[in-house]
C-alpha positions as CSV (number, residue, x, y, z in Angstrom):
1,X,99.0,117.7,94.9
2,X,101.1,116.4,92.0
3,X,104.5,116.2,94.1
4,X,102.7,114.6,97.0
5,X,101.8,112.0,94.8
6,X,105.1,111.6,93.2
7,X,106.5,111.1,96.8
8,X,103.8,108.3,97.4
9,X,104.7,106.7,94.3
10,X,108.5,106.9,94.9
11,X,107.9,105.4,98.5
12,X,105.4,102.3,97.4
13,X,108.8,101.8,94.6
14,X,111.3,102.1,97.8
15,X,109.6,99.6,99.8
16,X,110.1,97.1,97.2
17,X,113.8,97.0,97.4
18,X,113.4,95.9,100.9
19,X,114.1,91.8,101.8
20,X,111.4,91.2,104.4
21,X,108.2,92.7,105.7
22,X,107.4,92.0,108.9
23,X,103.9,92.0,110.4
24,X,102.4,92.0,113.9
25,X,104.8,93.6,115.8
26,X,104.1,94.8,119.5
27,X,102.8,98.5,120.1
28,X,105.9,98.3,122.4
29,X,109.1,97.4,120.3
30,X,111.2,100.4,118.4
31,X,113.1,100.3,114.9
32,X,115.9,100.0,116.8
33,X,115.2,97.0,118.9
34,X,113.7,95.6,115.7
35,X,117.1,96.1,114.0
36,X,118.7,95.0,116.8
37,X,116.7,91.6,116.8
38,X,117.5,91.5,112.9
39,X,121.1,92.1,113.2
40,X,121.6,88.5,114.5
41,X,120.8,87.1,111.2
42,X,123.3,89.4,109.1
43,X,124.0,93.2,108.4
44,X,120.8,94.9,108.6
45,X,120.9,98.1,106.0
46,X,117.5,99.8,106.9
47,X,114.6,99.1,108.8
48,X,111.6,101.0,107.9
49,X,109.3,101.1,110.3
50,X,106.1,103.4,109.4
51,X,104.3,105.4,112.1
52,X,100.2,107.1,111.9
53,X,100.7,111.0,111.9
54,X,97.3,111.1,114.1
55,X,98.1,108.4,116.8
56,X,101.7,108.7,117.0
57,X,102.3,105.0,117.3
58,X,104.1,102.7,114.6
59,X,101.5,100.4,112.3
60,X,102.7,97.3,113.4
61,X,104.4,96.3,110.3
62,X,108.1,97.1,109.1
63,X,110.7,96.9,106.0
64,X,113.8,95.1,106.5
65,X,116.5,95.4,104.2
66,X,119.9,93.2,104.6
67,X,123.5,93.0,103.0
68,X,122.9,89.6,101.1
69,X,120.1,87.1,99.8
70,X,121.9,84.5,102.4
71,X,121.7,86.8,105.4
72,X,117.5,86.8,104.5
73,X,117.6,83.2,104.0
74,X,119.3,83.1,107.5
75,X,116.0,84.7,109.2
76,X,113.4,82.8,106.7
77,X,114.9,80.0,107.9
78,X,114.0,80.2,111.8
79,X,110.2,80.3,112.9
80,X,108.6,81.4,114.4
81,X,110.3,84.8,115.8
82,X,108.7,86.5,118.8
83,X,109.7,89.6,120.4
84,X,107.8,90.6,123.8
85,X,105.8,87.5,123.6
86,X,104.0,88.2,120.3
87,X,105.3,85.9,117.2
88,X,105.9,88.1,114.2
89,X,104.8,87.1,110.8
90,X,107.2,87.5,107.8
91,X,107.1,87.8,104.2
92,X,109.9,87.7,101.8
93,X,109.6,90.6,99.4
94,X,109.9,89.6,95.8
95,X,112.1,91.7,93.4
96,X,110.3,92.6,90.7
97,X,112.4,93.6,87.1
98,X,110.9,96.4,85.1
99,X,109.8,95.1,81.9
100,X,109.5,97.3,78.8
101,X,106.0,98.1,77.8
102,X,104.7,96.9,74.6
103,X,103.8,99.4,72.7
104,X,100.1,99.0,71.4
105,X,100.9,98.1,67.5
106,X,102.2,95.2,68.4
């Protein structure tokens, strides 16, 4: 139980290095056609597109990671994007620092 958790917790950690999450994606489009659609922006690293062991079908949402903080500005920059007719929603990911815990005598 332990490890399985310490997987979870390394994934939810991951995710945060990613540049964009995308949202509302059609049950039809594939990581690669997403990357595909990406890649006209910039390099696209990794896509990360997460799929329900019970259905077999993707979530509808995905993690993109690019080369450069211009190449996201590139695809924040044009809106809406649709694929298959469906307009996609996109979030920019915020980097979060770790910050060194106070300890609790201060």
């Amino acid at each position: 139980m332990a490890a399985a958790s310490a997987v979870r917790t390394v994934g939810r950690r991951s995710r945060r290095l990613f540049d964009i999450f995308v949202a509302e994606i059609p049950w039809t489009v594939s990581s690669k056609e997403l990357k595909e659609y990406f890649s006209q922006f910039g390099s696209v690293q990794r896509c990360q597109l997460p799929f329900n062991r019970d259905t077999g079908f993707h979530r509808r949402y995905c993690w993109i990671k690019f080369s450069t903080p211009e190449e996201v500005q590139n695809v924040l920059q044009k809106d809406p994007h649709i694929l298959e007719g469906s307009k996609l929603a996109l979030k920019q990911q915020i980097r979060r620092r770790r910050t060194p815990r106070k300890s609790q005598s201060e």
